[in-house]
N, C-alpha and C positions, 0 to 999 in steps of 0.2 A: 450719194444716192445709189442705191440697187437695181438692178436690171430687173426684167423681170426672169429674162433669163438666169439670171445669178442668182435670185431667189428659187426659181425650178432644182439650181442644180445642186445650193445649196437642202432644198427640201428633197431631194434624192438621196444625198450624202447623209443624211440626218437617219433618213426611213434602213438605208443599206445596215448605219451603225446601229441601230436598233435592233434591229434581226440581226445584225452578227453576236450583240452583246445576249441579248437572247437566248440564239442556238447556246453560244459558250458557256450561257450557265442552266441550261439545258442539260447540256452534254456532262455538265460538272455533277449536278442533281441526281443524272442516270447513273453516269458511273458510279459515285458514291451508292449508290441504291443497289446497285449491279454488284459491286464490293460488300455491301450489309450482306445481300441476299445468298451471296455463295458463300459467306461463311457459316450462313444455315445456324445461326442462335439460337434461334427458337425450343431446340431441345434439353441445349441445355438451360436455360431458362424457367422452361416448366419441370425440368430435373428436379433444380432446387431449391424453384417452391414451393414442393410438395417436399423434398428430404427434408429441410432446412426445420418441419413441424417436429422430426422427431430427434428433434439433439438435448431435449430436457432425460428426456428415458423415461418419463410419463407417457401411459400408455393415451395413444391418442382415440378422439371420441369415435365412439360407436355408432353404426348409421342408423339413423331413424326408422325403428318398427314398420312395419307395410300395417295399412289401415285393418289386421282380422286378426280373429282371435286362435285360428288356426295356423300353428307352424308352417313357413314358407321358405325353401329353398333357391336360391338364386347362382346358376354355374355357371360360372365365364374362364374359359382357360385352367379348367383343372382346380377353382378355388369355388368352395361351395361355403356362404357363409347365409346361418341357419337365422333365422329371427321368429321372435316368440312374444305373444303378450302375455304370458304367465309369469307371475311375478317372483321375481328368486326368493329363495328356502332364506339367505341369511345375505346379510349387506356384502360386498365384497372386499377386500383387505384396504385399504390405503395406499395410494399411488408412492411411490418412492419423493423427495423430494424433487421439484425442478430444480436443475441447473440453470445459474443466470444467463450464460451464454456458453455458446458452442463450444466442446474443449478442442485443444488444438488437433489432435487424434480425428476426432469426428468429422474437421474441415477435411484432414486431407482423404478421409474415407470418401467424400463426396466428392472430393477432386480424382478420386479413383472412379467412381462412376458415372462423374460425367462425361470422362472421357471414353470408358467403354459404349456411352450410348453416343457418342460422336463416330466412333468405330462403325458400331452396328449402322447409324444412319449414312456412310461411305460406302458401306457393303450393297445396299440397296436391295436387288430384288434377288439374289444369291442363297437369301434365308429367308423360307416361305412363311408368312405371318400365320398363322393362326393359335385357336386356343391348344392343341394339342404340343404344341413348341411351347406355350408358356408352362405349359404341366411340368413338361420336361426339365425346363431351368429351372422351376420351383424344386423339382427333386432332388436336381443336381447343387445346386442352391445350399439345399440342407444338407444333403451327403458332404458335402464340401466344411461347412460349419461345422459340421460334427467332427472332420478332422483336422480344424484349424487352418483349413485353406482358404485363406480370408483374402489372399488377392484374385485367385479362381472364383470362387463366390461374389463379388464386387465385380468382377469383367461379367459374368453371367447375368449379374441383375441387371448391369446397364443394358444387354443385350435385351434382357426381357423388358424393360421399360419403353425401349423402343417400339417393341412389338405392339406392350400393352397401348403407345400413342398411334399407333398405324391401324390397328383394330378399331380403336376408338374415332379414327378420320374414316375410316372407310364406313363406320357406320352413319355417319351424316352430322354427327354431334359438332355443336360449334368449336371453336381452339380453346374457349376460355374451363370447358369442362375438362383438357387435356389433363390438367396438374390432379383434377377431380380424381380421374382415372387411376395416374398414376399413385395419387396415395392411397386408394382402395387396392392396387396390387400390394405397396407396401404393408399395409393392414394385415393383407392375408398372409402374405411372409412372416411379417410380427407374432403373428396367433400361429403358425407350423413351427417356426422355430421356440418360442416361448419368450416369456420378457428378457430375461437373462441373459441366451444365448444371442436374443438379439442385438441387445444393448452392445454383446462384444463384439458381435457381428461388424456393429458399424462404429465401434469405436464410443458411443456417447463417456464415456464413464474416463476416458485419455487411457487406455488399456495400452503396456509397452512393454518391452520386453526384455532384457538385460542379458547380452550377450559375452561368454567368456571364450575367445581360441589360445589354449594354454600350449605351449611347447613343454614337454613334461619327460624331455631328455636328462642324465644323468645331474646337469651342471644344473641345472632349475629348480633344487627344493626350496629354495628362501623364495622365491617367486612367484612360487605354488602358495609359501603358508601366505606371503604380500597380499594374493588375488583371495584366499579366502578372508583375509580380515578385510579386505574393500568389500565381499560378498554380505560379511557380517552386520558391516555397516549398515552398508543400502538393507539386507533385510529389516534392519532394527526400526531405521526411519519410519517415519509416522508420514505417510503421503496420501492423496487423495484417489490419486491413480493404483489400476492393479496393475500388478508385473509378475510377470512368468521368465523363468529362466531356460537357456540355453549351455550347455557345457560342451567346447568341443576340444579335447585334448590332439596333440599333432606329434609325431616323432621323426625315426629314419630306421624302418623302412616302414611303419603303419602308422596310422591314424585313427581316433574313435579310442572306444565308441562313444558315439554322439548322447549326452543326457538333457531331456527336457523334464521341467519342472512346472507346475502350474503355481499360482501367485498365492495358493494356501501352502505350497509344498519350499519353503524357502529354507527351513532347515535344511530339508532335505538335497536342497541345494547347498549347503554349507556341506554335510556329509562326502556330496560327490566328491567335492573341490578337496575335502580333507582326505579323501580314498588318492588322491591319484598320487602315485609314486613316481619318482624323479630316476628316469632307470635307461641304462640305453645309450646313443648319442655316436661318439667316433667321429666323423668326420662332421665340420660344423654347419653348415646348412642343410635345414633340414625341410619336409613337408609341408611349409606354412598354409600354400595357396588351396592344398588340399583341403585342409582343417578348417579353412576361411569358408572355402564353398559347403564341407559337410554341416557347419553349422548356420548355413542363410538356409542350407534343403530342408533343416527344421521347421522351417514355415515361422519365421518372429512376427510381432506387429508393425506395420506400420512405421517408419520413422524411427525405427529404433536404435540404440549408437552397438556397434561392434568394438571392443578389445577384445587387442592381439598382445599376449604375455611371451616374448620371446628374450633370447640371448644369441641369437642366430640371424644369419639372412634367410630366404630362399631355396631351397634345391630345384622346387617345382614355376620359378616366376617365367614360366613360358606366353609367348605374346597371344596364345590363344587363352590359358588358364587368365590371364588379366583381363582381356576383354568379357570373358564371361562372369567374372568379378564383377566389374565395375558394370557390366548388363544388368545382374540381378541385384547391385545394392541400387541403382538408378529405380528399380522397380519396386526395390522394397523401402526406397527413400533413407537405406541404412547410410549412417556414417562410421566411415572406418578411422579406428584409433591404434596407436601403436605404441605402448610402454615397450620401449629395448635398455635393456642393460648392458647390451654388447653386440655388434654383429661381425664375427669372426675377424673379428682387425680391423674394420672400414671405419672411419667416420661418418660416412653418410650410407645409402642406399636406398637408388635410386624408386626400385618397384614399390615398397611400402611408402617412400614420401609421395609417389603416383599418387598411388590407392589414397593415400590421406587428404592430399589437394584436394581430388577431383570429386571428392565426396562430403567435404567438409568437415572433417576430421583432423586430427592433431597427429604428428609423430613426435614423443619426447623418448629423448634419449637422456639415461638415467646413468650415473655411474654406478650403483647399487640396488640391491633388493633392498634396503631400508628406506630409501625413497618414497618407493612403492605407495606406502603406508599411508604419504600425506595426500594420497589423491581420492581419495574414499568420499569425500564428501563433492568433489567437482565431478567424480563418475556415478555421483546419485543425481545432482541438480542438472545434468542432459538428458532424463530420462523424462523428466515433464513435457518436453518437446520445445525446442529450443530454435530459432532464425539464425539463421548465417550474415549478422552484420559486416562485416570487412574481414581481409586478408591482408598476406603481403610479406615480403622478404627485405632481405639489405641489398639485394640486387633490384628492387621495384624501383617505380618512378613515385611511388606513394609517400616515400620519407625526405629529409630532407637531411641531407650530412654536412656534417661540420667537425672540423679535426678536436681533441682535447686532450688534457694527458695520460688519458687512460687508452686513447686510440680517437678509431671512430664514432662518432656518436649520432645516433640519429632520432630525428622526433616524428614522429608519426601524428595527426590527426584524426581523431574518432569521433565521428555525429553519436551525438545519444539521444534518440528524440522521448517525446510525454506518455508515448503508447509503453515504453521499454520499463520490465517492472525488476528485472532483474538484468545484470551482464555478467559474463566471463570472460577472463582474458587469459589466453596462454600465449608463454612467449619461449620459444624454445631456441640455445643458443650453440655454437660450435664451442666456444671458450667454457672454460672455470670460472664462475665466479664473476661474471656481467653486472654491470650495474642498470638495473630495471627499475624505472621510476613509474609513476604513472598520476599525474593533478587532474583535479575535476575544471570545470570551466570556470570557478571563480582563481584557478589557479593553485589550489590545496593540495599539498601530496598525499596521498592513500596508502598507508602501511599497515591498517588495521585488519584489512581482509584481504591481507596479501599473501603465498606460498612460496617463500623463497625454495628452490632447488639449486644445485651446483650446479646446473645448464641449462636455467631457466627463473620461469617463476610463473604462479596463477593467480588472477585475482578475482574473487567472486564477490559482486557489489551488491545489496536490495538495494532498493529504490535508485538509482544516480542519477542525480541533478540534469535534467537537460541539455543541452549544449554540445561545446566542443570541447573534448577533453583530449591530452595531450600524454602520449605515450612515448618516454625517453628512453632510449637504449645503449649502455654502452660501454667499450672493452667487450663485446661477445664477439668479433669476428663476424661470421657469416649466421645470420638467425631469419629467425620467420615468427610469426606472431597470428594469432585465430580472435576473432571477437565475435560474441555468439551472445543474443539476446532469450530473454524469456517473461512470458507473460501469460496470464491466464486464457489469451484470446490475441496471439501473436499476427501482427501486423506483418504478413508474407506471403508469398508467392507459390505458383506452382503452373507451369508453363507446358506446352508442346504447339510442334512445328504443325501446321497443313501445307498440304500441295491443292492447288486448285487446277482442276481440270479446263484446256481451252479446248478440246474438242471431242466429239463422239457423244452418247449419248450421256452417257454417267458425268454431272454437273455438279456433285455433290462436293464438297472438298475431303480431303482423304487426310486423316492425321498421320504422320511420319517421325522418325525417330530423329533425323536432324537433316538441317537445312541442304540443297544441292549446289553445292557452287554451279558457278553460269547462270543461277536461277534466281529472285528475288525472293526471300526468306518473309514467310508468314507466320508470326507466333501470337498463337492466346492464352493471355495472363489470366487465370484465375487469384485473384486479390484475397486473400482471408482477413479480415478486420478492416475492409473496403471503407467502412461507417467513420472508422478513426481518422481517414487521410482525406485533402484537396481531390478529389479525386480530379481538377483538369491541372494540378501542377506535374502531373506525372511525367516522365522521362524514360529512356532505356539506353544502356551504357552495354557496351561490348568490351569486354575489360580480358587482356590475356593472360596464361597463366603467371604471366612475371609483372600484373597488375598494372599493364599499359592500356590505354584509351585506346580501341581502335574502330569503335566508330561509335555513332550514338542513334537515338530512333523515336519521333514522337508515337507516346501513345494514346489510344482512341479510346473512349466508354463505348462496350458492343452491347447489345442485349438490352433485358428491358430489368433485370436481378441485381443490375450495381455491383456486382462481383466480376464480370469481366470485361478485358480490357484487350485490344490486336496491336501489334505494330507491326511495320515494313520494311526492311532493309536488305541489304549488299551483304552476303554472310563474308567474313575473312577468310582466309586459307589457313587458317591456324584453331589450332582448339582455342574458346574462350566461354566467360560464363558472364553472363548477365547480370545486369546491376539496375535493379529496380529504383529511381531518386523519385521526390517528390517534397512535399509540406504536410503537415498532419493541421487537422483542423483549428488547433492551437497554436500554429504559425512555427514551427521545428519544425528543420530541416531532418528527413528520414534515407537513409538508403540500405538497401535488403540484395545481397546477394545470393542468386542460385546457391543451391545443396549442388547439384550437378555439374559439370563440365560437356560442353556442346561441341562435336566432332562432326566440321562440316567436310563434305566426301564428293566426289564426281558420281559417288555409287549409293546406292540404298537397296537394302532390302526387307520388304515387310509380307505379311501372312498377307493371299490373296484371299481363301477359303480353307475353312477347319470341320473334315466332317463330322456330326453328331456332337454338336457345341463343345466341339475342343476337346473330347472324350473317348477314349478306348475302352470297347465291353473289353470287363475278363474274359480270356480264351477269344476273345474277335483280336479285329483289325481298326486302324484309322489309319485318318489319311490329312493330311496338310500342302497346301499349295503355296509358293512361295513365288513373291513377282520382284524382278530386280530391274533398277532403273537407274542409266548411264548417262550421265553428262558430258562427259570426256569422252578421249577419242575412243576409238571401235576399238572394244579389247573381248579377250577370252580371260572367262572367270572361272577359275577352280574351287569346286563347291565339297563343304565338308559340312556332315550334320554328327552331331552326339547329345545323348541325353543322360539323363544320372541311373536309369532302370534299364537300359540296353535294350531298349523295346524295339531298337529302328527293324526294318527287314529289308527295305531298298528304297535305294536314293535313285532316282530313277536316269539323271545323270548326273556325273562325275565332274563334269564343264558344260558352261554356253560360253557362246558367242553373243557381246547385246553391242547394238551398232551406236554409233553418237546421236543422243535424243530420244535413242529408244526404249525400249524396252522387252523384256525375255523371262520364264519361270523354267522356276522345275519344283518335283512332288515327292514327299517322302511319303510312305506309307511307315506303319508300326504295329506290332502283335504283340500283344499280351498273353502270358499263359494263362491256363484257366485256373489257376490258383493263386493269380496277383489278385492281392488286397483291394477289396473297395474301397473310394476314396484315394488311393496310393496318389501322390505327386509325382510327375516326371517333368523336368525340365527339360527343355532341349534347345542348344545353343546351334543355328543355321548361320554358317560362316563364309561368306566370296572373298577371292582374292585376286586382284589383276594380273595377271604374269607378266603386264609390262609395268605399269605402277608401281608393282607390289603391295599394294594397298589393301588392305585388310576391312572391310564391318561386315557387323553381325546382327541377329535378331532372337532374343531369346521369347520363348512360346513355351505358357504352361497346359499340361495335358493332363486328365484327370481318370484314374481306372473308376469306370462304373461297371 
């Protein structure tokens, strides 16, 4: 029997646990809510569901006539679009055909813009909205297209789309006309630049670009005629995509000059390649890194792969020329490849297997120019745009070794899941003459789309079976191996870091170039072919470069577009790259690794403010602000800026001071003379160094002569 007492205190005990369980999922609700809301969705969301209408290249519909028979003009931000009830003189042409889905080009163009309007929406009130700022970017916009400055152009739209949803809220309009908005900005961009240049604009059509950095020293003619029969190739091929070419020859002591080709002018790209003479040379390392950066200043597309034609190491692989490397292929999502036939004695070398790693690219090392020859058709099929399935070496934790008579032998594991229309597989090795197997998941060896090499082998597969297929290696000594997917609408990634502000008034989250150690690491996945995958079996792997586990991360659906996705984690002290896992809707296992390599720092620095949207008049001035942020202890940073047009005029200083937690800026100004080219590109690579660290990041910034 009960008291009544005990019942009292029982029913006190009952009402407390109530209201705690309550508050606790209260407090759970809020936070989660409080986490949606700072990572500010919303924009990119209505980004791209307004971009997303124009990936056919059909031009999209026109606005409905105003109810009079009298031509009416309507101006908002510098875009005046005319309507008329007079009925046209003759029908107009027929739209090109639709595409059935987005090419892979086109996604990552929108993955370029949305994160410029994530930029813009961090900036805040810094850049004053009106229509007169939209005129501007629209100009600049097109001055930029016109000289194939297509990642300048894409930071500026997201900027302007920003604007064009901040206009649009301040006018009173509800959120759901926001996308409205923004596709009536696109329209009028579409109609200033014309169907054409738009379509390259934003990639619809998978537009890429076919990069050659030749060493064109004494000992390089067989390697020169190698690169032009790979050029002959790729031109002959019957592709969907257009390609534009790059040439950039390298020696000791000059380099260039740089030759761009447009994707009618392919001969003519054969020509260049057959002009270049094999002349020069003496001591053996030469210009590479020079030759690397003149030919990314050509402005390529998107995604596109870099070969480097050497017989040489280095002379210039200094730790600042690398970082501004591996800055602008990060931004041009280039991957770097390296055919070597020799490098001055070495077996290895180190700076080009860098560059290759961290970008998703291959180093083969070749005992000959006759080699060359048989790569013609695997340096045409990366050019569709191609995922970073797996990595890995004989030093990984990835294979499994086991002794034989030929030596060591080791078998690797490769997921191939239903979304994967094509694979590649390179496998490059220390020894002569490795024994390279490669069975599909019922078990089958594959010989028929195989390339044997003397220090290697590739194999390019259509369709392969599902599964887990099994890659044997062995008698190579010390090797590495790339497996790289391709499809018409590739199942992958495209990520960057935010920092979330806890205090002061700016709440916004701020995107950043990589994680703070002491800090917990914020990244948002943008997903391309989202529709194909589980989207709640996802995962996130922290994988480092010698393909060890170090840590892993659930990830979240953000937004309301089904394309992106946040996770949370503990950055490591190590460079590593992300490993996207999951299930595709057809029950295969998928995993998609980063193009990039992620360098987490105590330090960061990114642009605070860029006056007149990142642009220098001819014969004027700009100006750029730069904010740096210290996790670690209280140090003095030595600060260095350089661009490719020597435009700087003053750094305004030379070192700070930024304390633990804090943070500190400095400002460079820049003059143009009044005879630099409209449109001109200037890169500029802004460089901190700790003098107690030694630690080194940087932040590359494109600037535009107007």
């Amino acid at each position: 029997m009960f008291s009544i007492e005990a019942m009292e205190t029982q029913t006190v005990f009952f009402s407390v646990n109530i209201k705690a369980i309550f508050c606790l999922a209260l407090i759970a609700i809020l936070t989660n809510s409080v986490f949606t809301q700072n990572l500010s969705m919303s924009a990119l969301d209505d980004t791209r569901n307004a971009l997303m209408s124009f990936y056919s290249g059909v031009s999209s519909p026109k606005p409905t006539p105003p109810p009079t028979k009298r031509p009416a003009t309507v101006g908002w931000g510098g875009i005046s679009i005319m309507y008329s009830m007079s009925k046209p003189d003759a029908a107009p042409p027929p739209p090109p055909p639709k595409r059935a889905s987005p090419s892979n080009k086109f996604l990552e163009a929108l993955d370029q813009i949305e994160r410029a309007v994530y930029e813009a929406q961090a900036a805040g009130s810094r850049y004053h909205h009106s229509s007169q700022r939209l005129a501007k970017i629209k100009a600049n916009i097109k001055l930029a297209t016109q000289k194939r400055n297509y990642l300048f152009a894409r930071k500026a739209l997201g900027h302007g789309l920003y604007t064009v949803m901040q206009l649009n809220k301040m006018s009173g309009r509800k959120r759901r006309s926001t996308s409205s908005a923004v596709k009536s900005f696109m329209d009028s961009i579409k109609a200033t630049l014309g169907d054409a240049d738009f379509d390259t604009f934003m990639s619809v059509n998978g537009d890429v670009t076919l990069m050659f950095a030749i060493d064109d020293t004494g000992s390089m003619r067989d390697e020169i005629q190698a690169a032009k029969d790979i050029a002959i190739a790729i031109v002959n091929q019957k592709r969907d995509e257009k390609v534009d070419y790059i040439l950039s020859p390298f020696n000791d002591p000059g380099t260039g000059p740089v030759t761009y080709k447009s994707h009618t002018e392919g001969k003519q790209f054969q020509n260049a390649i057959n002009a270049l003479r094999a002349h020069a040379g003496g001591d053996c390392p030469e210009l590479t890194f020079k030759g690397i950066l003149d030919g990314m200043a050509e402005g390529p597309n998107y995604g596109s792969p870099l070969y480097v034609f050497t017989d040489a190491t280095a002379k210039d692989a200094t730790s600042d020329n690398i970082l501004e490397v591996l800055g602008i292929a990060e931004d041009f999502g280039i991957s770097i490849n390296f055919f070597t036939t020799g490098l001055c004695g070495y077996s290895s070398y180190g700076p080009f297997e860098k560059l290759a790693s961290e970008t998703c690219g291959q180093m083969l090392k070749l005992p000959s120019s006759s080699e060359l020859k048989k790569l013609s058709g695997i340096t045409g099929v990366t050019l569709a745009g191609t995922t970073c399935l797996a990595k890995g070496n004989s030093g990984s934790s990835s294979g499994k070794k086991k002794r034989s008579p030929r030596g060591s032998s080791y078998s690797y594991s490769i997921l191939v899941d239903d979304s994967t229309e094509k694979i590649i597989i390179s496998v490059s090795t220390e020894r002569m003459g490795p024994s390279i197997n490669l069975r599909d998941p019922r078990g089958a060896s594959i010989t028929s789309d195989k390339i044997s090499l003397p220090k290697g082998a590739i194999y390019e597969i259509n369709r392969p079976r599902p599964g887990t297929w099994k890659l044997i290696v062995s008698g190579a000594g010390k090797h590495n191996y790339l497996i790289k997917g391709s499809s018409k609408t590739n199942v992958d990634f495209e990520y960057f870091f935010v920092m979330i502000p806890t205090h002061g008034e700016r709440t916004k989250p701020i995107p950043i170039s990589h994680p703070l150690l002491g800090k917990k690491a914020v990244v948002i996945l943008t997903v391309a072919g989202a529709n194909k995958i589980n989207k709640n079996s996802l995962s996130l792997d922290l994988m480092s470069m010698d393909e060890r586990r170090l840590g892993t991360a659930a990830v979240t659906p953000r937004g309301s577009s089904g394309a992106h996705f946040s996770a949370t984690f503990t950055p490591p002290s190590e460079t590593f790259k992300l490993k996207l896992k999951g299930m595709t809707n057809k029950g295969y296992n998928f995993e998609r690794l980063s193009r990039n390599a992620v360098h987490p720092s105590h330090a960061l620095i990114r642009v605070l403010y860029a006056r007149n949207e990142y642009t220098i008049p001819a014969g004027g001035s700009g100006f750029v602000m730069f904010l740096v942020y210290n996790t670690g202890a209280t140090e003095i940073f030595d600060i260095k800026v350089k661009d490719r047009l020597k435009y700087v005029a003053h750094l305004r200083r030379s070192y700070i001071t930024v304390r633990q937690g804090r943070k500190s800026f400095f400002s460079v100004s820049f003059k143009s003379p009044s005879s630099a080219p409209r449109g001109g590109k200037d890169e500029v690579l802004a460089t901190i160094t700790g003098r107690t660290s030694k630690k080194t990041v940087g932040h590359v910034v494109r600037l535009m002569v107007v």
